[in-house]
C-alpha positions, -999 to 999 in steps of 0.1 A, spaced: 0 0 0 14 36 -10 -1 67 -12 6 107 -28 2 132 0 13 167 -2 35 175 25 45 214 29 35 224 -6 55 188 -22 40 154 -36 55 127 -18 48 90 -25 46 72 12 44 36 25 45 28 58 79 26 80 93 44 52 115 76 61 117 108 44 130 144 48 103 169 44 109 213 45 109 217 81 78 212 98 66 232 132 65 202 160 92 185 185 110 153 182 90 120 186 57 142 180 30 126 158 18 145 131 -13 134 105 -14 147 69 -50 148 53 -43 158 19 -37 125 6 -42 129 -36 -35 89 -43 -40 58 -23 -32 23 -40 -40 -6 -21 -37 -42 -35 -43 -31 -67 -69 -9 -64 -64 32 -69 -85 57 -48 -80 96 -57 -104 122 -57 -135 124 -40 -127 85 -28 -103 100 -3 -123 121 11 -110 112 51 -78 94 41 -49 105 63 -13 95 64 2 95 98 35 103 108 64 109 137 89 135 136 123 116 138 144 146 141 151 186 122 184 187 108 197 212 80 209 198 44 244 203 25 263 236 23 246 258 -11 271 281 -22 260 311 -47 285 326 -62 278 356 -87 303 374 -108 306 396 -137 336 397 -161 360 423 -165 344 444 -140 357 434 -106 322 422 -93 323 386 -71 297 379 -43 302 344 -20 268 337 -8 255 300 7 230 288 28 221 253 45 180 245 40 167 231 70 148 198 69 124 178 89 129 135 91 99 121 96 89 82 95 55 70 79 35 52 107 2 43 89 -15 48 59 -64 53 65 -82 54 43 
C-alpha cells in the first residue's frame, strides 16, 4: 500500500515505515503528526483519488530537524571586478511513515 500526500506544498509518494525528509515542519522530536491531503491511495491493486479519499490521512512521527548540505551562490561579472560568495544550508524535517487510513 502507497499513497501521494502533499507534505508542505511537495507530492511525496509514502508507504508505511518508510523515512523521508520533508521542509521543516513546526512540532518537537517523537511528536506525531497526520497529513490529510492525501491525492492517491493504492492498495492491493486498487487506486482511490479524488472524492474516494475524502477522510484518508497519512500518519507520521517527527524523527528529528536537521539542516541539508552547504549551497554556495556565487555571482560574478567579467572584466568588472564584481564577485559575491553567498550560501546557505536549508533546514529539513525527518519524519517516519506510521500508517496509511483510508
Amino acid at each position: 500500500m502507497y499513497a501521494i500526500v502533499n507534505i508542505a506544498g511537495q507530492q511525496f509518494k509514502v508507504a508505511k515505515d518508510q523515512q523521508i525528509f520533508v521542509h521543516r515542519l513546526q512540532g518537537d522530536e517523537g511528536a506525531s503528526i497526520e497529513f490529510d491531503k492525501v491525492l492517491l491511495a493504492e492498495n492491493e491493486g486498487n487506486f482511490k483519488l479524488g472524492a474516494d479519499l475524502s477522510g484518508a490521512k497519512v500518519s507520521a512521527k517527527i524523527l528529528s530537524h536537521v539542516k541539508g548540505d552547504k549551497v554556495i551562490i556565487f555571482k560574478k561579472k567579467r572584466r568588472k571586478g564584481y564577485k559575491k560568495k553567498n550560501g546557505h544550508r536549508q533546514q529539513f524535517t525527518k519524519i517516519e511513515i506510521t500508517g496509511i487510513t483510508l
